[in-house]
C-alpha atoms as an extended CHARMM CRD file, in Angstrom:
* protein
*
       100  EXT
         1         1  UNK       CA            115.5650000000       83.0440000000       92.0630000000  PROA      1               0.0000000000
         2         2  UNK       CA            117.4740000000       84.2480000000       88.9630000000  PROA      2               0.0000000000
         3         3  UNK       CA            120.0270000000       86.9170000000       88.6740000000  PROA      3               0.0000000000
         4         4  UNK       CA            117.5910000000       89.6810000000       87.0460000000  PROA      4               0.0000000000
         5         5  UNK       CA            114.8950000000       88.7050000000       89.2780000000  PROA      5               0.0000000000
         6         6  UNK       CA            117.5140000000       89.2770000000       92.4940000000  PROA      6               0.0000000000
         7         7  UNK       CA            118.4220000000       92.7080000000       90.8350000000  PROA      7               0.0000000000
         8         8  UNK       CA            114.6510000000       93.7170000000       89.9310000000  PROA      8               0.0000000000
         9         9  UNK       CA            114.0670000000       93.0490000000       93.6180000000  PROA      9               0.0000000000
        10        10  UNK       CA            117.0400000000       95.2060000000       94.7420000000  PROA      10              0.0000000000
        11        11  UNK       CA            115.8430000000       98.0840000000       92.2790000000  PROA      11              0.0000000000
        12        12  UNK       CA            112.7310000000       98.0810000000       93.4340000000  PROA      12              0.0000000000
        13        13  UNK       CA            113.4920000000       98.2080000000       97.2430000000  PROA      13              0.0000000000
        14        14  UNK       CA            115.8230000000      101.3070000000       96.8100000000  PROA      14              0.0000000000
        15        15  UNK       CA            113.0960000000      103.0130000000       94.6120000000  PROA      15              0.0000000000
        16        16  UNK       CA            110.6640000000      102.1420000000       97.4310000000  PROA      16              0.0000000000
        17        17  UNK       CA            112.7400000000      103.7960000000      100.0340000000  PROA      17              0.0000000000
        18        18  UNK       CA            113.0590000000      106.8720000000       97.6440000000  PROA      18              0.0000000000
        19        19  UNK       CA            109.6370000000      107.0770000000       97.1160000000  PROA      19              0.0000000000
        20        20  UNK       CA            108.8810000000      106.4870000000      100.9550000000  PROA      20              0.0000000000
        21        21  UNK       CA            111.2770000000      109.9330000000      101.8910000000  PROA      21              0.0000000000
        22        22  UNK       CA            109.4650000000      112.2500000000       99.0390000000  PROA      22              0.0000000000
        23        23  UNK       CA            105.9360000000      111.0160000000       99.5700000000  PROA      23              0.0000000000
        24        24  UNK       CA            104.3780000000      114.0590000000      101.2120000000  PROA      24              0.0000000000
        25        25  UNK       CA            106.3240000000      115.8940000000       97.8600000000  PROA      25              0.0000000000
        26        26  UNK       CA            104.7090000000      112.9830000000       95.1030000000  PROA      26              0.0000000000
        27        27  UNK       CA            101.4940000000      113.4850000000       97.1950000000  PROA      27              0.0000000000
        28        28  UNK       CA            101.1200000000      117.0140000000       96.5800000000  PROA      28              0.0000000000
        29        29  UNK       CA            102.4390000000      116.7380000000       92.8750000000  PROA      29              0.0000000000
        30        30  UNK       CA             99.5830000000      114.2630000000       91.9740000000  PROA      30              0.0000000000
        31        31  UNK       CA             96.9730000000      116.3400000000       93.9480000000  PROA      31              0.0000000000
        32        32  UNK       CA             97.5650000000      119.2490000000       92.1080000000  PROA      32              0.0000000000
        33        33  UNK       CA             97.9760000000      117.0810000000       88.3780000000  PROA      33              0.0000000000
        34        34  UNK       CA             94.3810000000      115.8030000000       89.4210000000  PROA      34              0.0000000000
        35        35  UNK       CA             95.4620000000      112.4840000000       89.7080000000  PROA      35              0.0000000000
        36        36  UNK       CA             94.0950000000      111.7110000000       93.5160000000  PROA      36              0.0000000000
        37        37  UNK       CA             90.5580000000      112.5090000000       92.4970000000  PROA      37              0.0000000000
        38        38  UNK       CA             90.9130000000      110.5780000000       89.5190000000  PROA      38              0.0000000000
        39        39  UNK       CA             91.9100000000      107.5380000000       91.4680000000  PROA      39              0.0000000000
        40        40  UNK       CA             89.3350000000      108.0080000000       94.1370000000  PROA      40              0.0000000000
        41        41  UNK       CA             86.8520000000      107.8730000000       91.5230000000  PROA      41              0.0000000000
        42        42  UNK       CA             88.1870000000      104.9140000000       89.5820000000  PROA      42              0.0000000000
        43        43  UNK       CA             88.1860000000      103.0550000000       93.2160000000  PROA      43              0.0000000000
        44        44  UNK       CA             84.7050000000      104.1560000000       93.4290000000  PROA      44              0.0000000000
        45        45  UNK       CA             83.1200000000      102.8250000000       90.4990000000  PROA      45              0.0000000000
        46        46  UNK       CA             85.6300000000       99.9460000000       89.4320000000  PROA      46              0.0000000000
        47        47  UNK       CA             87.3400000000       98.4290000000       92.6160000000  PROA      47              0.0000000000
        48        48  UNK       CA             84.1220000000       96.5170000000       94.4010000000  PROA      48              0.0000000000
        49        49  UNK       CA             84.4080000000       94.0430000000       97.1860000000  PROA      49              0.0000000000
        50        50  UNK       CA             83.6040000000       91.3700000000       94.6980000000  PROA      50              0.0000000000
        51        51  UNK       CA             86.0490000000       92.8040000000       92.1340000000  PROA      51              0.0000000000
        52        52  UNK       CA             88.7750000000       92.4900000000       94.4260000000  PROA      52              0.0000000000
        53        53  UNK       CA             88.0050000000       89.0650000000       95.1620000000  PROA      53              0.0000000000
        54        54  UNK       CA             87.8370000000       87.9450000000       91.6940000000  PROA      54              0.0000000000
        55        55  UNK       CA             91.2590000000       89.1350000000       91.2890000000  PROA      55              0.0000000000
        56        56  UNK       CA             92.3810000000       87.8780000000       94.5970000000  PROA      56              0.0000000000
        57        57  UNK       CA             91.3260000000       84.1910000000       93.5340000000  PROA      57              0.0000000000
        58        58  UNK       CA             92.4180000000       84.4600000000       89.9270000000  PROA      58              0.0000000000
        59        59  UNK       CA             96.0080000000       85.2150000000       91.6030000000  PROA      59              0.0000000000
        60        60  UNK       CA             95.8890000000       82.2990000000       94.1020000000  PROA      60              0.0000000000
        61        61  UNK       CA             94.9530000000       80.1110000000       91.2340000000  PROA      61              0.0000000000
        62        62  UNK       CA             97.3660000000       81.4200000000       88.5780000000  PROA      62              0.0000000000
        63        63  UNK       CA            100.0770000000       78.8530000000       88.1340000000  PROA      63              0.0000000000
        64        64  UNK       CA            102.9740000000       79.0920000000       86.0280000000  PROA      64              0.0000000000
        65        65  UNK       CA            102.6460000000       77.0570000000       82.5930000000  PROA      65              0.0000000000
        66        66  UNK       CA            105.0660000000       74.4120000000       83.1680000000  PROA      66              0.0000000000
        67        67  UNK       CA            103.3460000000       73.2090000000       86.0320000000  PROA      67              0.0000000000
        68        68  UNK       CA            100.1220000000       73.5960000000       84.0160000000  PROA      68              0.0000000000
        69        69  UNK       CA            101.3140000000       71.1340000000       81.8090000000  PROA      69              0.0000000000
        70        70  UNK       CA            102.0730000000       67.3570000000       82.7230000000  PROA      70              0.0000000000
        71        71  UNK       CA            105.3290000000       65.7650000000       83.1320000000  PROA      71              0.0000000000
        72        72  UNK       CA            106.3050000000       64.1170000000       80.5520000000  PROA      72              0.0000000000
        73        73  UNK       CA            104.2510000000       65.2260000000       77.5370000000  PROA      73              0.0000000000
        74        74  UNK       CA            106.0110000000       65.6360000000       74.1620000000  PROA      74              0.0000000000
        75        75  UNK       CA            109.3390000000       65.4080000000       73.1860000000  PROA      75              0.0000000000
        76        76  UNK       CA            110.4090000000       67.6700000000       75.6540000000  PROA      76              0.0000000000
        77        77  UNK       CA            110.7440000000       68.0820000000       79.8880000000  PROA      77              0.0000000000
        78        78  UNK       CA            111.4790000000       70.5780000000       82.2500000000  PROA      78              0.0000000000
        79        79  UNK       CA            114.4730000000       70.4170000000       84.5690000000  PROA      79              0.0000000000
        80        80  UNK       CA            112.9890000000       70.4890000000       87.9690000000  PROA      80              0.0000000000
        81        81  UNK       CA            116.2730000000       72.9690000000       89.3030000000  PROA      81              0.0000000000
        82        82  UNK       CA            117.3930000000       75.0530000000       85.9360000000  PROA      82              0.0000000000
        83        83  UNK       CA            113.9850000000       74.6380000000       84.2000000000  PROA      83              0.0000000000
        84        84  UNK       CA            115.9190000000       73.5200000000       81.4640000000  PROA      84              0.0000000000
        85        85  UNK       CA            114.8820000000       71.7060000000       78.2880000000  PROA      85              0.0000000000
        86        86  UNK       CA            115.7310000000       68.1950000000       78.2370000000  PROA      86              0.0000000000
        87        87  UNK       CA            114.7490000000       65.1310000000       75.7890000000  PROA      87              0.0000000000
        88        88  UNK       CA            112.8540000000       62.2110000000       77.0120000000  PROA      88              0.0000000000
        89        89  UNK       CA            115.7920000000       59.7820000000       76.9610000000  PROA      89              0.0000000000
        90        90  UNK       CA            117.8390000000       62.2910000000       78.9050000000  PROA      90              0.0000000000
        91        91  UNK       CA            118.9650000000       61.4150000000       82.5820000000  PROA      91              0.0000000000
        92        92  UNK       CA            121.1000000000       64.4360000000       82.9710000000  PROA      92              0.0000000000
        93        93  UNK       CA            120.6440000000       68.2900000000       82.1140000000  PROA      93              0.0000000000
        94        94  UNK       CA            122.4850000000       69.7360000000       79.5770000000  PROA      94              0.0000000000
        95        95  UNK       CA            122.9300000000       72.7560000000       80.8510000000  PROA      95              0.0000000000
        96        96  UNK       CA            122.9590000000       72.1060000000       84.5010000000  PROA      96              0.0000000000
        97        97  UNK       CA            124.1070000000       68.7510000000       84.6980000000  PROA      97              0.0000000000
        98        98  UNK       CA            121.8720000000       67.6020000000       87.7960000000  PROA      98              0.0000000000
        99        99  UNK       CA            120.2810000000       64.4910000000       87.3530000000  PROA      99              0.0000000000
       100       100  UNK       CA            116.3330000000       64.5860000000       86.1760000000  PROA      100             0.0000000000
């Protein structure tokens, strides 16, 4: 897990927590902006059983593009820990240094 990915995660908790101790005050704020009847309605006519499948599967079956691709293709390869670039001939990472 990178560094901004660790601190996105830590950013996110604490403005979970916030939101978690002022959610009877965000409730009330979006019920009187209109915003839970919107949403209601939107759920309604949009979010289906078979919608939320669809989008349930298309998320299990999502993968990210360098494993989409094969190993190997090109001039280039992935570095299986730093998902570095590294040439065909290489045996080591460049930036790393752990042996592909």
């Amino acid at each position: 897990m990178s560094l901004g990915l660790r601190k996105l995660v830590v950013v996110g908790l604490v403005g979970g927590v916030f939101f978690m101790a002022n959610a009877l005050l965000v409730a009330h704020w979006l019920d009187k902006m209109g915003m839970i009847g919107w949403a209601a309605s939107i759920r309604r006519d949009f979010l289906t059983g078979t919608a939320i499948t669809i989008i349930i599967a298309l998320l299990i079956l999502l993968v990210p593009a360098r494993h989409a691709v094969k190993e190997g293709i090109g001039w280039l390869r992935r570095c299986p820990v730093c998902d570095g670039g590294i040439s065909r001939q290489a045996k080591y990472c460049g930036e790393c240094g752990s042996r592909a």
